[in-house]
N, C-alpha and C positions, 0 to 999 in steps of 0.2 A: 352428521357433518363429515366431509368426504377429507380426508388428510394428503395433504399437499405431500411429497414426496421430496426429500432433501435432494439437493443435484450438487454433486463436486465437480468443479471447475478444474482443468488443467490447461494452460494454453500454451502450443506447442512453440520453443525457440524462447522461453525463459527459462534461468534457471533455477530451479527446486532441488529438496534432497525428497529421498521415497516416502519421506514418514510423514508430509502432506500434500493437501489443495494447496491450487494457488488461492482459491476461494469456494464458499460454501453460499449456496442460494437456500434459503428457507423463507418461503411466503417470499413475502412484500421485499424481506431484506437479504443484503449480498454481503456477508462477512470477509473481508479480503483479509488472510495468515498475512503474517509479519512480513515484512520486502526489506531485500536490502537494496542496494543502489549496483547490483550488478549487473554487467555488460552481454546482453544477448542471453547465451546457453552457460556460458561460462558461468565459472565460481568467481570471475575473477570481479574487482570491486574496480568503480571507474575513477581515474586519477584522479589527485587533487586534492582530495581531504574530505571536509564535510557538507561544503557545497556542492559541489558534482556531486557526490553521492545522495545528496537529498535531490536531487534534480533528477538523474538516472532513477532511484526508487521512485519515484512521482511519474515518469514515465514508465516503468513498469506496473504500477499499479493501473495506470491510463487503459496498458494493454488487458489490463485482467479486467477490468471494468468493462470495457469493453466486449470482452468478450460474454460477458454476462449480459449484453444489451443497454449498458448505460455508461455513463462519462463522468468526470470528474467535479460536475455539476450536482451531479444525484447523491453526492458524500456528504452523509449525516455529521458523521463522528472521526477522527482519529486519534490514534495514540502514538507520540510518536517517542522513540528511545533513541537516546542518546549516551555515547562513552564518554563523554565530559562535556558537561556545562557552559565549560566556560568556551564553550565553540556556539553555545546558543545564537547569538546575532547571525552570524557566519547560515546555519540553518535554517532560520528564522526569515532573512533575507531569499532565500533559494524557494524556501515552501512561499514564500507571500508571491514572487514572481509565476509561479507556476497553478497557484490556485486563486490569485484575483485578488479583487477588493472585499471579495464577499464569501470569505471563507468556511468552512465547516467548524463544529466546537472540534476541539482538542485538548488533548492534556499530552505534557510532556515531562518525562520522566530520563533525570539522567543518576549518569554513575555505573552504569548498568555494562558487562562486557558481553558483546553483539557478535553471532555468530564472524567466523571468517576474520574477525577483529575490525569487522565494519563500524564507521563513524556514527553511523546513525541506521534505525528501523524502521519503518514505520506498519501500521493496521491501521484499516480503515470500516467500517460501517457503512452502508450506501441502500436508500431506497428503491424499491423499484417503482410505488406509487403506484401498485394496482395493475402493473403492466401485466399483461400474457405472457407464458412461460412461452421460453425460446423462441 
Protein backbone atom coordinates (compact mmCIF):
# COMPACT_ATOMS: atom_id res chain seq x y z
CA UNK A 1 0.00 0.00 0.00
CA UNK A 2 1.63 3.25 -1.25
CA UNK A 3 1.71 6.14 1.72
CA UNK A 4 -0.06 9.18 1.12
CA UNK A 5 2.50 11.97 2.03
CA UNK A 6 1.64 14.60 4.74
CA UNK A 7 1.30 18.15 3.03
CA UNK A 8 1.67 21.43 5.43
CA UNK A 9 -0.47 24.08 4.55
CA UNK A 10 0.77 27.80 4.99
CA UNK A 11 -1.57 30.43 3.38
CA UNK A 12 0.14 33.52 2.53
CA UNK A 13 -1.45 36.96 4.34
CA UNK A 14 -2.51 35.31 7.67
CA UNK A 15 -0.99 35.45 10.65
CA UNK A 16 1.23 32.55 12.17
CA UNK A 17 4.08 32.29 14.46
CA UNK A 18 7.17 29.73 12.87
CA UNK A 19 6.68 26.99 15.07
CA UNK A 20 3.43 25.96 12.78
CA UNK A 21 0.90 25.01 9.79
CA UNK A 22 -1.86 26.86 9.42
CA UNK A 23 -3.01 23.17 8.59
CA UNK A 24 -1.82 19.61 7.98
CA UNK A 25 -3.49 17.34 5.15
CA UNK A 26 -3.27 13.57 5.87
CA UNK A 27 -5.35 11.35 3.59
CA UNK A 28 -8.96 12.02 3.49
CA UNK A 29 -8.44 14.70 6.60
CA UNK A 30 -7.23 18.52 7.04
CA UNK A 31 -6.38 19.27 10.63
CA UNK A 32 -6.55 23.16 10.83
CA UNK A 33 -3.79 24.46 14.34
CA UNK A 34 -5.49 26.45 16.68
CA UNK A 35 -6.83 30.29 15.07
CA UNK A 36 -7.27 33.10 16.73
CA UNK A 37 -9.47 35.78 15.44
CA UNK A 38 -6.69 37.85 13.99
CA UNK A 39 -6.70 40.62 11.31
CA UNK A 40 -4.88 39.79 8.10
CA UNK A 41 -0.94 39.28 8.70
CA UNK A 42 -0.95 41.01 11.85
CA UNK A 43 -0.76 39.63 15.48
CA UNK A 44 -3.07 42.06 16.07
CA UNK A 45 -6.72 40.53 17.41
CA UNK A 46 -9.99 42.11 15.80
CA UNK A 47 -11.95 44.62 18.09
CA UNK A 48 -14.79 44.05 20.20
CA UNK A 49 -14.23 41.15 22.42
CA UNK A 50 -15.51 37.69 21.68
CA UNK A 51 -17.61 38.08 19.00
CA UNK A 52 -15.69 39.66 16.32
CA UNK A 53 -13.07 37.56 17.29
CA UNK A 54 -14.94 34.34 16.88
CA UNK A 55 -16.30 35.67 13.56
CA UNK A 56 -12.56 36.82 12.26
CA UNK A 57 -11.10 33.12 13.43
CA UNK A 58 -14.16 31.47 11.47
CA UNK A 59 -12.96 33.61 8.64
CA UNK A 60 -9.64 32.62 8.88
CA UNK A 61 -10.08 29.32 9.10
CA UNK A 62 -12.58 29.69 5.73
CA UNK A 63 -9.18 30.84 4.29
CA UNK A 64 -7.07 27.87 5.27
CA UNK A 65 -9.89 25.49 4.30
CA UNK A 66 -9.94 26.71 1.47
CA UNK A 67 -6.82 26.59 0.57
CA UNK A 68 -6.74 22.96 1.24
CA UNK A 69 -9.70 22.67 -1.40
CA UNK A 70 -12.58 22.63 0.84
CA UNK A 71 -15.09 25.07 2.98
CA UNK A 72 -16.59 25.32 6.02
CA UNK A 73 -19.01 22.70 4.95
CA UNK A 74 -16.57 19.77 4.87
CA UNK A 75 -15.83 20.47 8.98
CA UNK A 76 -16.02 17.36 10.91
CA UNK A 77 -15.14 18.48 14.39
CA UNK A 78 -13.95 21.51 16.37
CA UNK A 79 -12.72 22.56 19.56
CA UNK A 80 -13.22 25.52 20.42
CA UNK A 81 -11.30 27.55 23.62
CA UNK A 82 -12.25 30.05 25.34
CA UNK A 83 -10.84 32.78 28.30
CA UNK A 84 -13.97 32.72 30.15
CA UNK A 85 -17.11 31.11 29.97
CA UNK A 86 -19.14 33.34 30.92
CA UNK A 87 -18.68 35.10 27.34
CA UNK A 88 -20.11 31.54 26.09
CA UNK A 89 -23.68 33.04 24.61
CA UNK A 90 -21.61 35.98 23.20
CA UNK A 91 -19.52 33.06 20.98
CA UNK A 92 -21.95 30.77 20.74
CA UNK A 93 -24.06 33.37 18.77
CA UNK A 94 -21.16 34.45 16.40
CA UNK A 95 -20.09 30.61 15.53
CA UNK A 96 -23.95 29.71 14.91
CA UNK A 97 -24.20 32.68 12.48
CA UNK A 98 -21.17 31.84 10.55
CA UNK A 99 -21.57 27.94 10.39
CA UNK A 100 -25.41 27.56 9.70
CA UNK A 101 -28.09 25.42 10.99
CA UNK A 102 -26.19 22.36 10.56
CA UNK A 103 -23.14 22.57 12.27
CA UNK A 104 -20.16 20.47 12.94
CA UNK A 105 -19.72 18.42 16.53
CA UNK A 106 -17.72 20.49 18.86
CA UNK A 107 -16.60 20.69 22.21
CA UNK A 108 -15.81 23.79 24.15
CA UNK A 109 -13.41 24.26 26.73
CA UNK A 110 -12.86 27.40 28.84
CA UNK A 111 -10.79 28.97 31.50
CA UNK A 112 -8.01 28.47 29.34
CA UNK A 113 -5.35 31.82 28.61
CA UNK A 114 -5.09 32.15 24.59
CA UNK A 115 -2.12 33.11 23.04
CA UNK A 116 -2.01 37.16 22.49
CA UNK A 117 -4.67 37.20 25.47
CA UNK A 118 -7.27 36.31 22.70
CA UNK A 119 -10.95 35.64 23.68
CA UNK A 120 -11.45 32.69 22.03
CA UNK A 121 -9.41 29.71 19.73
CA UNK A 122 -10.51 27.59 17.77
CA UNK A 123 -9.28 23.85 15.68
CA UNK A 124 -10.95 22.27 13.48
CA UNK A 125 -11.01 18.77 11.82
CA UNK A 126 -12.38 18.76 7.94
CA UNK A 127 -12.92 15.90 5.51
CA UNK A 128 -11.73 15.83 2.25
CA UNK A 129 -14.10 12.76 1.35
CA UNK A 130 -11.91 10.99 -1.03
CA UNK A 131 -11.05 14.15 -3.07
CA UNK A 132 -7.67 14.21 -5.19
CA UNK A 133 -4.83 15.73 -3.66
CA UNK A 134 -4.34 19.51 -4.68
Amino acid sequence: MERIPIQRTIVEGLARVPAFSHAVIAGDYVHVAGSLGTVGETMELAEGGVGPQTTQTISNIERILEAAGLGLGDVAKTIVYMSDMADFDEMNRAYTSALGDSPPARITVGGVDLALGGAVEIDCMAYRGGRSEG
